[in-house]
C-alpha positions in Angstrom: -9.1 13.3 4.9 -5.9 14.2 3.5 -7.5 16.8 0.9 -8.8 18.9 4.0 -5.3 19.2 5.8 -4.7 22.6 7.2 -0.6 21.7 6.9 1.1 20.3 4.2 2.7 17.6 6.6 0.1 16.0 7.0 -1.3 15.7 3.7 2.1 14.4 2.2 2.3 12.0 5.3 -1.2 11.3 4.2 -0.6 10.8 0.7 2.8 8.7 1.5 0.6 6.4 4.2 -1.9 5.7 0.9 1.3 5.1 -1.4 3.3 2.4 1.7 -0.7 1.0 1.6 -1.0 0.0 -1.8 2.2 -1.5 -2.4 1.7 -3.3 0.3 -1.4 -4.9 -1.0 0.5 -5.7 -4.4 3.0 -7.2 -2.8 1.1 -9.7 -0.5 -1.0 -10.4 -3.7 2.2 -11.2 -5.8 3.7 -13.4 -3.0 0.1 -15.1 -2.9 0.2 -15.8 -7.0 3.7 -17.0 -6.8 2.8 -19.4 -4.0 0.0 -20.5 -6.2 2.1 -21.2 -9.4 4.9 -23.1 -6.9 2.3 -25.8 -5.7 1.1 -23.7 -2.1 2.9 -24.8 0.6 
């Protein structure tokens, strides 16, 4: 979707969107693994 923007705002929000996205996902998996090594709860 963000290939076929007609402005470049969009396809840097895009691309900036799919960047805040991912590191999001690493971070809740690296707060989940630390949990993990600390016992859970």
């Amino acid at each position: 979707m963000a290939s076929h923007a007609a402005d470049t705002t969009f396809y840097y929000t895009g691309l900036a969107v799919f960047v805040i996205a991912v590191l999001a996902v690493f971070y809740v998996m690296r707060r989940a693994f630390d949990e993990a090594e600390q016992g859970g709860h």
